[in-house]
C-alpha positions as CSV (number, residue, x, y, z in Angstrom):
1,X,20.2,-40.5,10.9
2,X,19.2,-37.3,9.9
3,X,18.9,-35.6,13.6
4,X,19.1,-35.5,16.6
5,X,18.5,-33.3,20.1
6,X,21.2,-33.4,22.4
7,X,21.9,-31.9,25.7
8,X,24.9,-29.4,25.7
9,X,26.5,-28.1,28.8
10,X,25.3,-24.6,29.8
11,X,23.2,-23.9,27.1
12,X,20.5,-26.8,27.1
13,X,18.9,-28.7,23.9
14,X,20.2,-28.5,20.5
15,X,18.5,-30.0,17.6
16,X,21.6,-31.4,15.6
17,X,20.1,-31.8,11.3
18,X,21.9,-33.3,8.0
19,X,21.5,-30.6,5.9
20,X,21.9,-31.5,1.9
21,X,22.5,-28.0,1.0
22,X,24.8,-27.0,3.9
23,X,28.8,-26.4,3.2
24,X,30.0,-25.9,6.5
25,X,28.6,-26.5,10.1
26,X,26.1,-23.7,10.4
27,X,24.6,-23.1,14.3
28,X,21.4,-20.8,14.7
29,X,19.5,-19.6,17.9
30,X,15.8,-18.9,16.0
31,X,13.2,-17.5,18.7
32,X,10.3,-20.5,19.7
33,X,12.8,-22.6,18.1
34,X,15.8,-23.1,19.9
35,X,19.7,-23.7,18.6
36,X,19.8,-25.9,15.1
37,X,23.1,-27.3,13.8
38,X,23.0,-27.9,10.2
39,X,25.7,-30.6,9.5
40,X,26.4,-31.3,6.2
41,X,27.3,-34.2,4.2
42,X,30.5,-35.7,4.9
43,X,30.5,-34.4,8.4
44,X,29.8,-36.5,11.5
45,X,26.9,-35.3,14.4
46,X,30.2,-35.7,16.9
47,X,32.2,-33.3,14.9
48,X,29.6,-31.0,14.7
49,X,28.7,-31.5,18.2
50,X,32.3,-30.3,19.1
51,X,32.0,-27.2,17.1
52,X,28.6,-26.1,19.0
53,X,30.7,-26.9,22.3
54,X,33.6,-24.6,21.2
55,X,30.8,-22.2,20.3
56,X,28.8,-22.6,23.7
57,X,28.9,-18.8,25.3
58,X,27.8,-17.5,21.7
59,X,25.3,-19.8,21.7
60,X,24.3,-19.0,25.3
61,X,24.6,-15.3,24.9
62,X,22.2,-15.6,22.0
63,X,19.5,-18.1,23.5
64,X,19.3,-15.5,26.4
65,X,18.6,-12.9,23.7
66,X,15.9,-14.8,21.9
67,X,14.6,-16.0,25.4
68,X,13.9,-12.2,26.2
69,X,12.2,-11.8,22.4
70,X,10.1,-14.5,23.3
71,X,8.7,-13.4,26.5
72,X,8.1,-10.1,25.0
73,X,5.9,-11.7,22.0
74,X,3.9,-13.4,25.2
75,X,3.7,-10.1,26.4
76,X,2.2,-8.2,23.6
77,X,0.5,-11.7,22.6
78,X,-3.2,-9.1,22.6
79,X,-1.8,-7.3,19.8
80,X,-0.9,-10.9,17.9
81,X,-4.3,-11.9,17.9
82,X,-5.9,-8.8,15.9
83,X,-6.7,-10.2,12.6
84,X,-4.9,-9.0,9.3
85,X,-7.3,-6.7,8.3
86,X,-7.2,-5.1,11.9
87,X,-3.7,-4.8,11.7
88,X,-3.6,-3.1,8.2
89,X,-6.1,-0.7,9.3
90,X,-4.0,0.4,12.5
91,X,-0.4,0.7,10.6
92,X,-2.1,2.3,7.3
93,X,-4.0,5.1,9.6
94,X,-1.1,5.6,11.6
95,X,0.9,5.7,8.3
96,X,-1.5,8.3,7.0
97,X,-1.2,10.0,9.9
98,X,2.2,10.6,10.4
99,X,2.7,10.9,6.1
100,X,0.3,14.5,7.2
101,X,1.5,15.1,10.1
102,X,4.9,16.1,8.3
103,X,4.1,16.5,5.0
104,X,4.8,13.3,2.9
105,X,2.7,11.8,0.0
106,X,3.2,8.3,-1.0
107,X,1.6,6.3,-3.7
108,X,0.2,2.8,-2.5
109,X,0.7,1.0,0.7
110,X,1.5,-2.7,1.1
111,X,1.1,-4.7,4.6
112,X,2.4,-8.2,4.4
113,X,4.2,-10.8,6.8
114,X,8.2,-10.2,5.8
115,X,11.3,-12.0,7.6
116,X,14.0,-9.8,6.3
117,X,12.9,-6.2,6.7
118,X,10.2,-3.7,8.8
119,X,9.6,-1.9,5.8
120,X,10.5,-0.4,2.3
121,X,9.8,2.4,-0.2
122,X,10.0,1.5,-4.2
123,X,11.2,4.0,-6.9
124,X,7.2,4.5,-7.3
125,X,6.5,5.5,-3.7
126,X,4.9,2.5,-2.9
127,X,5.7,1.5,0.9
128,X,5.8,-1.9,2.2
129,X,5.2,-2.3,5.8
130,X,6.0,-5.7,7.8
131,X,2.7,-6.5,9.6
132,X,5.1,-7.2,12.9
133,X,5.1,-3.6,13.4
134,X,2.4,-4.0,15.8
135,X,4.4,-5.9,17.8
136,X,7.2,-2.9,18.6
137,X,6.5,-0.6,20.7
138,X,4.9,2.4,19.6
139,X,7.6,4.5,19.3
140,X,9.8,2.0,17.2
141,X,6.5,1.6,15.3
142,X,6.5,5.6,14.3
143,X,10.0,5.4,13.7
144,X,10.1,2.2,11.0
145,X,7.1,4.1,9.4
146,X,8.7,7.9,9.2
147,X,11.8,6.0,8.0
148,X,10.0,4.7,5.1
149,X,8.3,8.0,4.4
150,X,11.6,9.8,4.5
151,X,12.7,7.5,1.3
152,X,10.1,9.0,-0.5
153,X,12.2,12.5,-0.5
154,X,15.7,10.6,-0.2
155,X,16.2,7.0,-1.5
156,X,19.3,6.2,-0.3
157,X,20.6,5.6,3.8
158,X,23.6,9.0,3.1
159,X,23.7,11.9,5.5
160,X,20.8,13.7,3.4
161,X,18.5,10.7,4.4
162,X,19.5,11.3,8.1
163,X,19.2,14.4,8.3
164,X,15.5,14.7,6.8
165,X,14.6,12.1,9.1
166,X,16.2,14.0,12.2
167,X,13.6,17.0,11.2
168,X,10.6,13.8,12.3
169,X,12.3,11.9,15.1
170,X,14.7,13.1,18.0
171,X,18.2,11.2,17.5
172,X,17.2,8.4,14.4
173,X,20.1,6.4,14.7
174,X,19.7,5.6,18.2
175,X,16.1,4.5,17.7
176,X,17.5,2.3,14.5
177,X,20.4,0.8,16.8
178,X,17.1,0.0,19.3
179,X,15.5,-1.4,16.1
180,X,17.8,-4.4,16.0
181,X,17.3,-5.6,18.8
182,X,14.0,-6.4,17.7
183,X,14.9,-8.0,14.2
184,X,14.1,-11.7,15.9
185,X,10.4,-10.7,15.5
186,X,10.8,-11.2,11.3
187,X,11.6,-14.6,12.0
188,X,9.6,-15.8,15.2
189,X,6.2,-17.3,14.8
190,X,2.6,-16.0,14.7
């Protein structure tokens, strides 16, 4: 059998998969997809099954998390259906807005659909922005963008890199702690 859904005790359906290139039993709680338990070879869907019970208030802690991701993509579900070139004209001229607006020069700019980052600045000033930025709010929007901008001047994440960014945005680390608990976005659908 390679898997199988199964109903788990205060926390609800769990997709149970072989996995070939697993090691160890490996739970994740993906947004629009629910809790998958990779089980690897060797290991039986009843063991594996016992460690997603040991691990059931992680597991419901974190399906209540991406439950609140999701209702907040069918919330801003207007904004998902611009079309790529609408939303590469919105973050590029709020890009060249804010690059003026406190004096930054970059070289190119890249949107594309990313799952491990909101943005990034190369060595050549080229900045890479996740096209899921329309999906933040507006303010966490600015602040992914200005972060990016700020590694023009300051490639690294030491206190020189905060502080620049402090001259742009009132209290940076507090709206990058508020960042991650949007990082489910990279990964959810659409």
């Amino acid at each position: 059998m390679q898997s199988k859904k199964v109903l788990l005790d205060g926390v609800g359906e769990i997709l149970l998969e072989r996995s070939a290139r697993a090691r160890h039993i490996n739970l994740s709680v993906k947004p629009f997809k629910g809790i998958r338990v990779a089980v690897p070879k060797g290991v039986s869907f009843q063991d594996a099954l016992a460690v997603a019970r040991d691990k059931a208030p992680w597991l419901a802690r974190h399906l209540a998390r991406m439950a609140r991701v999701e209702q907040m993509v069918r919330d801003r579900k207007i904004e998902t259906d611009l079309t790529p070139s609408q939303v590469r004209s919105i973050l590029v001229e709020r890009l060249d807005l804010l690059a003026e607006r406190h004096g930054f020069r970059y070289n190119r700019v890249f949107v594309r659909h990313q799952r491990t980052r909101w943005g990034s600045c190369s060595h050549k000033n080229n900045i890479n922005l996740n096209a899921r930025l329309i999906l933040l709010p507006e303010a966490l929007m600015e602040y992914t963008i200005l972060h990016e901008l700020v590694h023009t001047r300051v490639k690294n994440h030491g206190p020189a890199f905060w502080k620049e960014l402090a001259k742009c945005v009132p209290d940076p680390k507090a709206l990058d702690k508020q960042l991650n608990d949007y990082w489910a976005l990279l990964v959810s659908r659409g």
